[in-house]
C-alpha positions as CSV (number, residue, x, y, z in Angstrom):
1,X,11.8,13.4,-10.6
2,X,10.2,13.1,-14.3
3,X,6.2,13.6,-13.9
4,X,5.5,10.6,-16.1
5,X,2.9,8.4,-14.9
6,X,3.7,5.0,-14.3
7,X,0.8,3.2,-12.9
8,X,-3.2,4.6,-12.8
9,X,-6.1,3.0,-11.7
10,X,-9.0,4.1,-12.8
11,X,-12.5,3.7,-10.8
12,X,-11.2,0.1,-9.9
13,X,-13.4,-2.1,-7.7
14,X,-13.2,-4.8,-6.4
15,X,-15.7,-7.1,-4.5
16,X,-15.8,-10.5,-2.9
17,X,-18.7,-12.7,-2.8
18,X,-20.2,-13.3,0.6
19,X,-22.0,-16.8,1.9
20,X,-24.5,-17.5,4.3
21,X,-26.7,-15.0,5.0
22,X,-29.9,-16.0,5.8
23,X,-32.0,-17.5,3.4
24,X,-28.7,-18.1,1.7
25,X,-28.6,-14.8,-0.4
26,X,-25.6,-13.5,-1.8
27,X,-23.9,-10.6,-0.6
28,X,-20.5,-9.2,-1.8
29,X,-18.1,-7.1,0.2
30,X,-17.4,-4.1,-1.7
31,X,-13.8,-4.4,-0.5
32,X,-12.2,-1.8,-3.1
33,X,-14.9,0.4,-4.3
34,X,-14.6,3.0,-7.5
35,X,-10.8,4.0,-6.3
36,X,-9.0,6.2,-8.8
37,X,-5.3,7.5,-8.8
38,X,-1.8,7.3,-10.5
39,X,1.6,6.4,-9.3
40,X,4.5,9.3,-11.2
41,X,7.9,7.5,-11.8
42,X,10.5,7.3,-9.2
43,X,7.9,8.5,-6.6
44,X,6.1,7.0,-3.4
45,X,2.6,7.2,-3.3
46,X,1.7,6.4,0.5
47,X,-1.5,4.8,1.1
48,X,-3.3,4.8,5.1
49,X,-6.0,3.6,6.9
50,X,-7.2,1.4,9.1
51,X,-7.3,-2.1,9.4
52,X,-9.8,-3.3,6.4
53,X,-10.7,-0.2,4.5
54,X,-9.2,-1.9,1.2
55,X,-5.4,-0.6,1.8
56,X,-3.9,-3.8,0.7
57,X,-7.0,-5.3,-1.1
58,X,-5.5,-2.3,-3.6
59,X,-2.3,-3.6,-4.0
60,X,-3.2,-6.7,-4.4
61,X,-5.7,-6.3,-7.1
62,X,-3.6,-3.5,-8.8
63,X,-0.6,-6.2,-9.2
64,X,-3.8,-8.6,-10.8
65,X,-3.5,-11.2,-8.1
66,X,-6.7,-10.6,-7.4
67,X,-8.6,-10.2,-11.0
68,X,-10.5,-6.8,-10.5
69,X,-14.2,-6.8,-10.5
70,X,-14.8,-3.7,-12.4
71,X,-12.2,-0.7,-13.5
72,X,-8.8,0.0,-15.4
73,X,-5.1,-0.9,-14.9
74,X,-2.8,1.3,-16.8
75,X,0.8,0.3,-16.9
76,X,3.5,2.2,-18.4
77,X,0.5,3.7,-20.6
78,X,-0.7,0.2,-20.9
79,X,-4.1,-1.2,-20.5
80,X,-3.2,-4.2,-18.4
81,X,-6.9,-5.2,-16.9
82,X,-7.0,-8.3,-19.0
83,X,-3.4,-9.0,-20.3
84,X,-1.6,-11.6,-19.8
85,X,0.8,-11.3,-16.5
86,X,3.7,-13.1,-17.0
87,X,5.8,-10.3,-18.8
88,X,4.7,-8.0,-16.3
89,X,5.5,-9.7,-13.3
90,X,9.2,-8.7,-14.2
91,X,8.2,-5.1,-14.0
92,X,5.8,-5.0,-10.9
93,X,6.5,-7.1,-8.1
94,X,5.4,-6.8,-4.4
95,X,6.7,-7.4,-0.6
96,X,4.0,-8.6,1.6
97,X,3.5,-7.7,5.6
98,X,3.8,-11.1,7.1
99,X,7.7,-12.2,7.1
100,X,6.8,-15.3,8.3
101,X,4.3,-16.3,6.1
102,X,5.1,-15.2,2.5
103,X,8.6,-17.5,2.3
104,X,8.7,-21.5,1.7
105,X,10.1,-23.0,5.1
106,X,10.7,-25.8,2.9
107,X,13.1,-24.0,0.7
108,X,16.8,-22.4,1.3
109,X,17.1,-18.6,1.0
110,X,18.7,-19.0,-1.5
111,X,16.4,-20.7,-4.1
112,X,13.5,-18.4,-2.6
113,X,15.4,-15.4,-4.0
114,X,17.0,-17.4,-7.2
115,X,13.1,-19.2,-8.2
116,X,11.9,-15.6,-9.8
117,X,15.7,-16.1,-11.7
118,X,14.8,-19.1,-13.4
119,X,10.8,-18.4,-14.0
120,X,12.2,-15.5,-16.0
121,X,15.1,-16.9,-17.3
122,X,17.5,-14.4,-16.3
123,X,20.8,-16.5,-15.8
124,X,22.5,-18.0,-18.4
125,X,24.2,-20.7,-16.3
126,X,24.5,-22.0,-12.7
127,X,27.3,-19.5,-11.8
128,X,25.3,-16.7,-13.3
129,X,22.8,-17.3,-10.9
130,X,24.6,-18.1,-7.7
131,X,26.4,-14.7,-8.4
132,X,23.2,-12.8,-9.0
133,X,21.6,-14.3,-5.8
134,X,24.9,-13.2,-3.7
135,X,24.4,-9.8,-5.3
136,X,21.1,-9.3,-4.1
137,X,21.4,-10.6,-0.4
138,X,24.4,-8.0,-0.3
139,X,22.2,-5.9,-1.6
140,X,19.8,-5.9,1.1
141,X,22.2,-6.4,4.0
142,X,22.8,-10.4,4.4
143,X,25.5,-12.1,3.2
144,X,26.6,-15.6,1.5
145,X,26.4,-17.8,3.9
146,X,22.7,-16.8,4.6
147,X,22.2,-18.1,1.1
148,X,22.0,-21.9,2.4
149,X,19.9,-21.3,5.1
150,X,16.2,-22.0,5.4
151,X,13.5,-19.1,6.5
152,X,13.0,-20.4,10.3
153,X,17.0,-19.3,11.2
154,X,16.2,-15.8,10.6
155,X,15.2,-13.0,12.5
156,X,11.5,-11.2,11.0
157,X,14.1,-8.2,10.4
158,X,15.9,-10.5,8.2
159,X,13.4,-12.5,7.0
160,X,11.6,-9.0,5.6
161,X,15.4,-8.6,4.0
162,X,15.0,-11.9,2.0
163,X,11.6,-10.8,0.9
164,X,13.2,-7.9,-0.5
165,X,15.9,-9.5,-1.7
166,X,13.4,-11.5,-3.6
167,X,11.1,-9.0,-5.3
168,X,14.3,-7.1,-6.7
169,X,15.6,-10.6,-8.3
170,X,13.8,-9.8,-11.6
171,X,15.1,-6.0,-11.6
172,X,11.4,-4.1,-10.8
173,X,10.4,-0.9,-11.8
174,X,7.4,-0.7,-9.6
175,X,7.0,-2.4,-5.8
176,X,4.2,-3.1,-4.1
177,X,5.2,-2.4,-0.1
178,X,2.4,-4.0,1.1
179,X,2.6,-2.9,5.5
180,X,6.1,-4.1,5.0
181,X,7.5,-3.1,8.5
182,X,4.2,-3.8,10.5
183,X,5.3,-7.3,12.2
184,X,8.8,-5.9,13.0
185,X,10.3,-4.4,15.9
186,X,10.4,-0.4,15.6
187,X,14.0,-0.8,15.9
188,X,13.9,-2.8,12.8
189,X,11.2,-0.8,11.0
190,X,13.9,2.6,10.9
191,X,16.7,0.2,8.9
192,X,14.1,-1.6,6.7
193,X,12.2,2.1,5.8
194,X,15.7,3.9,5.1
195,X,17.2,0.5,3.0
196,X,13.8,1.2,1.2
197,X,14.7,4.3,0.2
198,X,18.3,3.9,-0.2
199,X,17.5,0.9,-2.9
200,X,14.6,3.4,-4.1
201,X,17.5,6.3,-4.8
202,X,20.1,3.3,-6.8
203,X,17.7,1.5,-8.8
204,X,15.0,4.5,-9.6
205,X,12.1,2.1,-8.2
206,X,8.8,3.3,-7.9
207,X,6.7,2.2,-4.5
208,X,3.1,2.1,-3.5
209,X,3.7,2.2,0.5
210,X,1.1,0.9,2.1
211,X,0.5,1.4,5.8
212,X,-1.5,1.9,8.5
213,X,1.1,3.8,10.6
214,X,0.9,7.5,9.2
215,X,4.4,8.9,10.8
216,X,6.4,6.4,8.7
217,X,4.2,7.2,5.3
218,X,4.8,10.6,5.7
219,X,8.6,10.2,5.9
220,X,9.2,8.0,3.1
221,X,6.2,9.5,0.6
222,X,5.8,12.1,-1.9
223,X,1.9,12.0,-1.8
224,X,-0.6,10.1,0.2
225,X,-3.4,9.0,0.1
226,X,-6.3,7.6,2.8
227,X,-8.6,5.4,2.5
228,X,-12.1,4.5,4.3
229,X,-14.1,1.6,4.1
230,X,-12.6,0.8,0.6
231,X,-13.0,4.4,-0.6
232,X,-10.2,6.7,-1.5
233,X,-11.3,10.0,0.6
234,X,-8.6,12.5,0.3
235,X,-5.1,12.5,-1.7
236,X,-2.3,15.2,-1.7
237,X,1.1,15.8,-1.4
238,X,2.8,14.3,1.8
239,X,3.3,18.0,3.8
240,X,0.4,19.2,2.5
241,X,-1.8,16.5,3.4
242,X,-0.2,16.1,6.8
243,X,-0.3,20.2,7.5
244,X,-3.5,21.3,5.9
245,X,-5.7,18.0,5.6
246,X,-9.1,19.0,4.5
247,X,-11.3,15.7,4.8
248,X,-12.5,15.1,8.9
249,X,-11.7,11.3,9.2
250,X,-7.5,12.7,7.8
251,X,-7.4,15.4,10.3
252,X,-8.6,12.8,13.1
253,X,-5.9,10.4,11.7
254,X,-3.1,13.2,11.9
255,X,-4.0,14.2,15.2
256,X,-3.2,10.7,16.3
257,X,0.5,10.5,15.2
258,X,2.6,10.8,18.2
259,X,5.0,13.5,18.9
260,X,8.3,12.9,20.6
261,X,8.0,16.5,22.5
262,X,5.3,17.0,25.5
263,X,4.6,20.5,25.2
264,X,3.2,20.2,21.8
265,X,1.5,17.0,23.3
266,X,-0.1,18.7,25.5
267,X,-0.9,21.7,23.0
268,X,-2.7,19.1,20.8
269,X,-5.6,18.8,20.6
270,X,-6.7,14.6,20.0
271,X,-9.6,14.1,17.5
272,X,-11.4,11.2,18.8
273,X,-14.3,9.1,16.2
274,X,-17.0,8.7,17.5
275,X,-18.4,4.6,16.8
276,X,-17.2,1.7,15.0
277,X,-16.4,1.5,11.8
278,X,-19.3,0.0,9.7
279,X,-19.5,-3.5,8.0
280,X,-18.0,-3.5,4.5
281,X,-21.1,-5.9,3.8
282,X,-23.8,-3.4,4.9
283,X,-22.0,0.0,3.9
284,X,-23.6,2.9,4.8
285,X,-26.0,5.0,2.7
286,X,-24.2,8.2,0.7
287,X,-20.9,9.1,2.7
288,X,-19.0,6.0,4.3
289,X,-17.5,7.9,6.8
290,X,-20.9,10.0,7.9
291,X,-21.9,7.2,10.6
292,X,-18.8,8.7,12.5
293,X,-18.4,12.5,10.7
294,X,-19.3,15.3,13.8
295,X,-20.0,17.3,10.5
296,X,-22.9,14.7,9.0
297,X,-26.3,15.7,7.8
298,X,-28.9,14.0,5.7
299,X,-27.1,15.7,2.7
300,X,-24.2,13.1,3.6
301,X,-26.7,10.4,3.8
302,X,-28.3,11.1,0.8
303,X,-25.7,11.9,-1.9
304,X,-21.9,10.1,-2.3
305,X,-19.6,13.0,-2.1
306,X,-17.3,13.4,-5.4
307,X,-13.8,12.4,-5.3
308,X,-12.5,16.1,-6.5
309,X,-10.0,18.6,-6.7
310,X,-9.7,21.2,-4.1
311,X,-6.5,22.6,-4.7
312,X,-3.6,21.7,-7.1
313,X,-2.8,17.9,-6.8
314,X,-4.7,17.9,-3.7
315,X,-8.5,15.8,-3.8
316,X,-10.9,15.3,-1.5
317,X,-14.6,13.7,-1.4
318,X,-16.7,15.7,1.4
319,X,-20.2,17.5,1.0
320,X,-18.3,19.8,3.5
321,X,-14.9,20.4,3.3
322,X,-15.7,23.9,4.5
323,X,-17.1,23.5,7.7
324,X,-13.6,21.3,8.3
325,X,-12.1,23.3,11.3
């Protein structure tokens, strides 16, 4: 695998505006929040967390289709943070969670998958393009018939197949997977993750793999990262992170993956949080995590911890990382 970076974020932010509070002030939620790292070519950088800590907020914004508040999108060695999209939408492109929401009911598989074909001009004629849209579908396990039918005769499996099918139309170097096997069946989620990494290994595509379901990120990344209440709190390679996790709120994540053999079930020990997670509105003060931290002190509520280096490739933001047991 080259080391050449293809995507970095730098200390990228972004907020959304807040109504009605009372008095009618403003308020923003700081959903992304000074986040900083880089995707290598022909990697997968997994990113965890749970449910609205700015997982796919980062995706999203990264891609530019939400314009970022404050920080830097490098592409390619590119400043991208204020270019204009269109050419780039050929290179990045992204699969979202919800099969049943991101296709047009209103539109035949094939013209969801053959629409990207024609915004970038990639066909010379009609025949060009039926071909290419056949090639695809085969490509992700359907076939030509499914071409003609519309989004409601599928299965989610297949459904998540056609959104596939239809972020590779424009031949991506860099994919999005924003929770892309969360509203399938587990039986599903196996073919969809290894047809990820099959198409991954032919076409030398580069994924962010975004998910809140830590056994799956470890299997199909290179490095991970996890997030908290939009910030990034500790980044490392996929067996380091998931054997020697230095950061309190990773090590309570890890020690909730399930593991198909009782003894070492029963050998485990579970870390359990303590609390809710705050409002992204009303973060706390200093360390985000520290309302729930068994290691907190009014150092943590005093002073954000650095995002930092710890080891090689491996970075963590804790005032103390080595109290960590």
């Amino acid at each position: 695998m080259e080391n050449k970076k293809l995507v970095e974020v730098e200390h990228l932010k972004q907020y959304f505006p807040v109504h009605g509070g009372k008095f009618g002030e403003k308020r923003v939620v700081k959903a992304v929040d000074d986040v900083s790292f880089f995707v290598n070519k022909g990697e997968t950088l997994g990113l965890v967390g749970e449910s609205g800590c700015g997982k796919t907020t980062t995706g999203r914004t990264l891609l530019r289709l939400h314009e970022p508040t404050g920080g830097k999108i490098i592409y390619d060695g590119k400043d991208i943070t204020h270019a204009k999209m269109l050419p780039y939408r050929r290179k990045m492109q992204i699969v979202f969670q919800d099969p049943y929401a991101s296709l047009d009911p209103r539109m035949t598989v094939g013209d969801i998958v053959g629409e990207a074909i024609d915004i970038h001009k990639l066909a010379a004629n009609a025949k060009e393009r039926r071909d290419r849209i056949v090639e695809l579908l085969s490509l992700v396990g359907l076939n030509t018939e499914h071409a003609n039918r519309y989004p409601h005769e599928f299965s989610g499996g297949q459904r998540q197949r056609v959104g596939i099918a239809r972020a590779l139309a424009v031949n991506p170097e860099f994919i999005v997977c924003d929770e892309p096997i969360s509203a399938l069946d587990v039986s599903i989620q196996a073919q969809v993750v290894n047809m990820f990494e099959e198409l991954q290994a032919n076409m030398g595509l580069t994924y962010l793999f975004i998910s809140h379901n830590l056994s799956v990120v470890k299997h199909i990344s290179n490095r991970i990262g996890v997030m908290y209440l939009g910030k990034l709190v500790e980044l490392a390679d996929s067996y380091e992170l998931t054997t020697h996790s230095v950061h309190p709120y990773t090590r309570s994540l890890i020690s909730a993956i399930p593991v198909a053999d009782p003894k070492t079930t029963r050998n485990s020990k579970r870390i359990v949080l303590a609390g809710d997670v705050p409002s992204p509105v009303f973060p706390p003060s200093g360390c985000r995590f520290r309302t729930r931290c068994p290691y907190a002190d009014e150092r943590c509520a005093a002073e954000e911890p650095v995002f930092k280096e710890v080891s090689a490739g491996h970075y963590a933001a804790c005032h103390h990382l080595d109290r960590v047991k």
